[in-house]
HTML snippet that shows the backbone in 3Dmol.js (N, CA, C, O; Angstrom):
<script src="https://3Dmol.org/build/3Dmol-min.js"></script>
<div id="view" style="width:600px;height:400px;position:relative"></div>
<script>
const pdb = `
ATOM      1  N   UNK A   1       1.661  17.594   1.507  1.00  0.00           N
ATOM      2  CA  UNK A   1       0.718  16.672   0.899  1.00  0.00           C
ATOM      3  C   UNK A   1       1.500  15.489   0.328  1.00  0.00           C
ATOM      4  O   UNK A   1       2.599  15.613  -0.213  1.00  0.00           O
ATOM      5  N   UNK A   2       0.754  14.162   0.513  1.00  0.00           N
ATOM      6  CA  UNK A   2       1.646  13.161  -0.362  1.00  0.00           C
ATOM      7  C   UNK A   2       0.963  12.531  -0.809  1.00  0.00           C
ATOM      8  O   UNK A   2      -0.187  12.222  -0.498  1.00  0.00           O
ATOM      9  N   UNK A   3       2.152  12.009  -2.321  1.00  0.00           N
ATOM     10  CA  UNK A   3       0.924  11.270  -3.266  1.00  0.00           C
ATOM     11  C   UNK A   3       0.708   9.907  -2.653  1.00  0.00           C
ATOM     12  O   UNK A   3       1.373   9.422  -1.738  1.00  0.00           O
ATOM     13  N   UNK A   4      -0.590   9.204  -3.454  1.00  0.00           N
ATOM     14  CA  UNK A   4      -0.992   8.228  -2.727  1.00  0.00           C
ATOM     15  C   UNK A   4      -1.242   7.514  -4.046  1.00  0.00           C
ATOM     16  O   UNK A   4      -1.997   8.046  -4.860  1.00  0.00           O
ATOM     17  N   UNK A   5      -0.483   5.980  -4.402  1.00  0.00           N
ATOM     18  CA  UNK A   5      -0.577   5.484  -5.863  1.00  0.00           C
ATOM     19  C   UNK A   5      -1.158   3.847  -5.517  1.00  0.00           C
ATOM     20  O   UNK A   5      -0.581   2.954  -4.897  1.00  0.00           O
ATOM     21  N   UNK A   6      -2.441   3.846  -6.136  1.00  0.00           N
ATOM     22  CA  UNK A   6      -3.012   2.726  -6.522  1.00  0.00           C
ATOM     23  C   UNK A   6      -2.262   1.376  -7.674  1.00  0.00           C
ATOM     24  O   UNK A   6      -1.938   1.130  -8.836  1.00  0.00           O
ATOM     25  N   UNK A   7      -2.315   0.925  -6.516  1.00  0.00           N
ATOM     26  CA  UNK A   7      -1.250  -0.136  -7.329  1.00  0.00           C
ATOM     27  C   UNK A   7      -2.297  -1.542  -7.800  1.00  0.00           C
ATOM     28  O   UNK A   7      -2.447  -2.541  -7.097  1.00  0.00           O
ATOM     29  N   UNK A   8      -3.027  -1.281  -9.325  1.00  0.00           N
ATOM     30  CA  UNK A   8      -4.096  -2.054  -9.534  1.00  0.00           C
ATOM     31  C   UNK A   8      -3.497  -2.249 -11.041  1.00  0.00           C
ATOM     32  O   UNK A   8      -4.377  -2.449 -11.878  1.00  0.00           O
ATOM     33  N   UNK A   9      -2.374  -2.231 -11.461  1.00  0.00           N
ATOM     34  CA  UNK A   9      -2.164  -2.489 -13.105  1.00  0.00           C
ATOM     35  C   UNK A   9      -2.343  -3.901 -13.352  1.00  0.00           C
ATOM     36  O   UNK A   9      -2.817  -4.674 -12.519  1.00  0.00           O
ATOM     37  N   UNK A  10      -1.839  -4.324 -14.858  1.00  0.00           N
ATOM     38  CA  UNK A  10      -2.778  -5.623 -15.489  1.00  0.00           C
ATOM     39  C   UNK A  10      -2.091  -6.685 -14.635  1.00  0.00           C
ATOM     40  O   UNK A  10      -2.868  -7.500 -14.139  1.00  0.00           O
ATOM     41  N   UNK A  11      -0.805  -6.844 -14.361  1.00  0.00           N
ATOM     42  CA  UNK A  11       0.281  -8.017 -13.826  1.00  0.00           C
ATOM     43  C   UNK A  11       1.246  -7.446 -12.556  1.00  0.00           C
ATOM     44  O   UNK A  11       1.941  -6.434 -12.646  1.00  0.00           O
ATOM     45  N   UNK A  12       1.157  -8.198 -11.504  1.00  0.00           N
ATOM     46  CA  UNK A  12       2.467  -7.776 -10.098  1.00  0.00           C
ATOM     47  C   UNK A  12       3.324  -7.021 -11.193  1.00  0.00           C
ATOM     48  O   UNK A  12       3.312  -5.873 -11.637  1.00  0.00           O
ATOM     49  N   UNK A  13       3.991  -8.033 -11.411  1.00  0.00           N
ATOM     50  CA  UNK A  13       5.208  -7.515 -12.399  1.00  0.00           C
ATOM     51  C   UNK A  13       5.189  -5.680 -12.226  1.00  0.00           C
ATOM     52  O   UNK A  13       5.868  -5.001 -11.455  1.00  0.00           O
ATOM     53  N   UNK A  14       4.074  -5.188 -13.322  1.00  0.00           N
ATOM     54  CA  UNK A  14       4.189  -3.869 -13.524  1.00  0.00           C
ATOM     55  C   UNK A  14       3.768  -3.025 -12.361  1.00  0.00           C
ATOM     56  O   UNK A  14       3.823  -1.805 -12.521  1.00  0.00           O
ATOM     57  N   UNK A  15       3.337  -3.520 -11.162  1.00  0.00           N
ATOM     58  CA  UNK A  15       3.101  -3.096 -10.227  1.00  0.00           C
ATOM     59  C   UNK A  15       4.346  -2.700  -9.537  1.00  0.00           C
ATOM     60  O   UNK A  15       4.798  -1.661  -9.055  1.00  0.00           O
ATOM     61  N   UNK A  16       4.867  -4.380  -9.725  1.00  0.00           N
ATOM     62  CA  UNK A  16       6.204  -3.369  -8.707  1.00  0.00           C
ATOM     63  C   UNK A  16       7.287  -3.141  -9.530  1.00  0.00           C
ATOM     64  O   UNK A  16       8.367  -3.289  -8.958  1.00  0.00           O
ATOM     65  N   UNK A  17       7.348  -2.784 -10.855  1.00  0.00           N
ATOM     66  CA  UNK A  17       7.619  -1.980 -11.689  1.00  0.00           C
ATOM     67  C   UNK A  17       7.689  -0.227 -11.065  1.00  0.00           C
ATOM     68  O   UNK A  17       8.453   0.707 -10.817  1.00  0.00           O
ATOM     69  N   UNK A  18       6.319  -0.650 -11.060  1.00  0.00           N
ATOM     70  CA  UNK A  18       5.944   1.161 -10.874  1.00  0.00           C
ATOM     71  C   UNK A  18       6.744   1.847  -9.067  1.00  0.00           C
ATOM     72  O   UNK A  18       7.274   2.884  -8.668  1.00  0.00           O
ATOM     73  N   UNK A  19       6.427   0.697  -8.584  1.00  0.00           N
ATOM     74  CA  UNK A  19       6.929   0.601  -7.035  1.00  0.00           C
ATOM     75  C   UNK A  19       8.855   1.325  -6.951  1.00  0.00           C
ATOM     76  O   UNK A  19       9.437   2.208  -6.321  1.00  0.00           O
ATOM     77  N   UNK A  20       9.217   0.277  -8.012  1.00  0.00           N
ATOM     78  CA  UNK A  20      10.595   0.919  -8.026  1.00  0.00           C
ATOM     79  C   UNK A  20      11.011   2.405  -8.735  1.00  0.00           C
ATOM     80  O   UNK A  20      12.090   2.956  -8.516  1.00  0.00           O
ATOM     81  N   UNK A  21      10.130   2.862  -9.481  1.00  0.00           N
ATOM     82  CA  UNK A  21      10.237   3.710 -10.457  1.00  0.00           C
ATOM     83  C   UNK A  21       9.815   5.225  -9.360  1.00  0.00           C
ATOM     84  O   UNK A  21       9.822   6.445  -9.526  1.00  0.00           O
ATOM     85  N   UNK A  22       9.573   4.545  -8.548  1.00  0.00           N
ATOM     86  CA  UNK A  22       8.864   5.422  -7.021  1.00  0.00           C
ATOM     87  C   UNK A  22       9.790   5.584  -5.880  1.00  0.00           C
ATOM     88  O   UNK A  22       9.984   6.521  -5.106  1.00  0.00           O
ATOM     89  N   UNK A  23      10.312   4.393  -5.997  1.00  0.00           N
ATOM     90  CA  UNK A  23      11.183   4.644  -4.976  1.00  0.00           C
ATOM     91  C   UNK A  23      12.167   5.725  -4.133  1.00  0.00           C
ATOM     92  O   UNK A  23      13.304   5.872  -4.580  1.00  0.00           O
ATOM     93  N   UNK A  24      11.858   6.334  -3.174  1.00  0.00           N
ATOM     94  CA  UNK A  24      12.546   7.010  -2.587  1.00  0.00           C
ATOM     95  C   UNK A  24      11.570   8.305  -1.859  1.00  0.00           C
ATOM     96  O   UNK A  24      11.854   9.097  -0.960  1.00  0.00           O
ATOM     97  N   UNK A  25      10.369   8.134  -2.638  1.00  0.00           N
ATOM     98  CA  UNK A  25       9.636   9.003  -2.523  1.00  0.00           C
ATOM     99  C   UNK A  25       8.987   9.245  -1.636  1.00  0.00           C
ATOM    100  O   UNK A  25       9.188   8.377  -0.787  1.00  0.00           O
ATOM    101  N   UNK A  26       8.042  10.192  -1.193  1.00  0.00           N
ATOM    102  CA  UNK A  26       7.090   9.967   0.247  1.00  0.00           C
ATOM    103  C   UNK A  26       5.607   9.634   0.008  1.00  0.00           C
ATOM    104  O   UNK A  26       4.646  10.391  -0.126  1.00  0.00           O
ATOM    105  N   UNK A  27       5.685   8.286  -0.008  1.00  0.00           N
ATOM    106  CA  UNK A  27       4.317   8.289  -0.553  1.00  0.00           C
ATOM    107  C   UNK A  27       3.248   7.256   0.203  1.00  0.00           C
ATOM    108  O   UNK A  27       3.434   7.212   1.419  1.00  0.00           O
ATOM    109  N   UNK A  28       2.330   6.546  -0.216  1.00  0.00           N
ATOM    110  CA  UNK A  28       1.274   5.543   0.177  1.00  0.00           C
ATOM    111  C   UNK A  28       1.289   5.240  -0.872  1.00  0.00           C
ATOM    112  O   UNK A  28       1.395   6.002  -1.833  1.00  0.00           O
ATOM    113  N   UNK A  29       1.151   3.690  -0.907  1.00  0.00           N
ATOM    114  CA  UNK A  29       0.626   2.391  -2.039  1.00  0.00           C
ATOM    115  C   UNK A  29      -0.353   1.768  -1.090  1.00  0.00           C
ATOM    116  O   UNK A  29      -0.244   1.372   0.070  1.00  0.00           O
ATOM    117  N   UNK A  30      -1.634   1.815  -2.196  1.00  0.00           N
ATOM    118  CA  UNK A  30      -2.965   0.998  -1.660  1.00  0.00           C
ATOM    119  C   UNK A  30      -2.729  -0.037  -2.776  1.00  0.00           C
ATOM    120  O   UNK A  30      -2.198   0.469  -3.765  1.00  0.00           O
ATOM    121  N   UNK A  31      -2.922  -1.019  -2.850  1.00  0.00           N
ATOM    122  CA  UNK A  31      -3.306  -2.322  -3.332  1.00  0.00           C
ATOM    123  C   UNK A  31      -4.664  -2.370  -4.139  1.00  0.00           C
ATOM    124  O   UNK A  31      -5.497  -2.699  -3.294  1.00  0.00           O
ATOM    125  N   UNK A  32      -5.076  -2.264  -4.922  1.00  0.00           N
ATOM    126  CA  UNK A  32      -5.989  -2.482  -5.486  1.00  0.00           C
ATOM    127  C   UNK A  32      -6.960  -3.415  -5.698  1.00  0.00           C
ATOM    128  O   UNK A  32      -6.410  -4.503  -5.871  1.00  0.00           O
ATOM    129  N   UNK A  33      -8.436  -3.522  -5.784  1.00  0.00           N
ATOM    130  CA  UNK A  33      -8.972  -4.473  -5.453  1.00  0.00           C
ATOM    131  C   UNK A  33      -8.405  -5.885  -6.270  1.00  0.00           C
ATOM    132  O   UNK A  33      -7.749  -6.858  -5.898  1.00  0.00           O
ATOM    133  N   UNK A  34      -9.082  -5.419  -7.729  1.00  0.00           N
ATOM    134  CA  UNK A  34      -8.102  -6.502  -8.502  1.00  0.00           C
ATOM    135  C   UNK A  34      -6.797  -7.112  -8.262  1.00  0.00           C
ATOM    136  O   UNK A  34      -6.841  -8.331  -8.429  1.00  0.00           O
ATOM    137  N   UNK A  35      -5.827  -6.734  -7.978  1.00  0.00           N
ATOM    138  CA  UNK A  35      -4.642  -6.618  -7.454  1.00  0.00           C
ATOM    139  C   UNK A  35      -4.700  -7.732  -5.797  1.00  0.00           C
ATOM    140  O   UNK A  35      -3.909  -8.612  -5.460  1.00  0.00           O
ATOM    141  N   UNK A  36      -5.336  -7.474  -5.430  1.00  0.00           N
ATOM    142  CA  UNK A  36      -5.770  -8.236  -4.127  1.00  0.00           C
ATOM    143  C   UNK A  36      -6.186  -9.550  -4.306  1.00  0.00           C
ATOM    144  O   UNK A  36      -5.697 -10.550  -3.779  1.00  0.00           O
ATOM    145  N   UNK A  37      -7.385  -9.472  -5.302  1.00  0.00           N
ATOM    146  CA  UNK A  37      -7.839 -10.903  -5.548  1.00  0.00           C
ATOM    147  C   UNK A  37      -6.955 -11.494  -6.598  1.00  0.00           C
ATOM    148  O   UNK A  37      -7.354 -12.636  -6.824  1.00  0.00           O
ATOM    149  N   UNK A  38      -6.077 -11.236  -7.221  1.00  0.00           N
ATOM    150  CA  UNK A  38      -5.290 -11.854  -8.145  1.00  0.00           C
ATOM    151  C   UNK A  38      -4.439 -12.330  -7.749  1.00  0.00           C
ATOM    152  O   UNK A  38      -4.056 -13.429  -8.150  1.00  0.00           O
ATOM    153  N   UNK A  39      -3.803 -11.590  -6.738  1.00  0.00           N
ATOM    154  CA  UNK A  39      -2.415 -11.635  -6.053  1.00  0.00           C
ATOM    155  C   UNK A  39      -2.155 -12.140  -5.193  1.00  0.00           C
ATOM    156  O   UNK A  39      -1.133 -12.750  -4.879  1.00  0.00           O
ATOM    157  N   UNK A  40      -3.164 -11.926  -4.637  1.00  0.00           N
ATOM    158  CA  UNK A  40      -3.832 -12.427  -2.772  1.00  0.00           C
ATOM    159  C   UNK A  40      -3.098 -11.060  -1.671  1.00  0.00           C
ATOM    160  O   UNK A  40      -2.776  -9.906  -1.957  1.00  0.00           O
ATOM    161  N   UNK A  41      -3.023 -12.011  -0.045  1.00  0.00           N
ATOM    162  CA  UNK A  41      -2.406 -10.879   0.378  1.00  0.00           C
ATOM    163  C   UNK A  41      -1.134 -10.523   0.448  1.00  0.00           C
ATOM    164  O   UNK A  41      -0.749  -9.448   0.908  1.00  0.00           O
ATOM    165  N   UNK A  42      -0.343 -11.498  -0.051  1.00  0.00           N
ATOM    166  CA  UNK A  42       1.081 -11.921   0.030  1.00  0.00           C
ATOM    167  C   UNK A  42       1.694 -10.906  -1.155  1.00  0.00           C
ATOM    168  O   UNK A  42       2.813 -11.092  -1.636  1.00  0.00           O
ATOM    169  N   UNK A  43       0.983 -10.020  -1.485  1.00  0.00           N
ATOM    170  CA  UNK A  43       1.724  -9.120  -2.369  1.00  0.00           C
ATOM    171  C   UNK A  43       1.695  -7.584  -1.468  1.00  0.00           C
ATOM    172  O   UNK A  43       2.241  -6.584  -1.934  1.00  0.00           O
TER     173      UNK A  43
END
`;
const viewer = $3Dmol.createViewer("view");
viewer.addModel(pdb, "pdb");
viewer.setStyle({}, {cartoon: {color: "spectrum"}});
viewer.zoomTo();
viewer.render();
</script>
């Protein structure tokens, strides 16, 4: 089974915060809606 982490926090920043804090792991990052329209798709 693998985790699957919603990446919708307040700022990128802590997003890919969390991204590195993950790293290595086996996982899926979905983008979050907020996250999408804030960010656009370039994140």
């Amino acid at each position: 089974m693998q985790l699957c982490v919603a990446l919708d926090l307040e700022k990128k920043e802590d997003n890919l915060s969390l991204l590195q804090e993950l790293k290595g792991l086996d996982l899926w990052a979905k983008v979050g809606l907020r996250s999408f329209i804030r960010d656009g798709a370039v994140f």
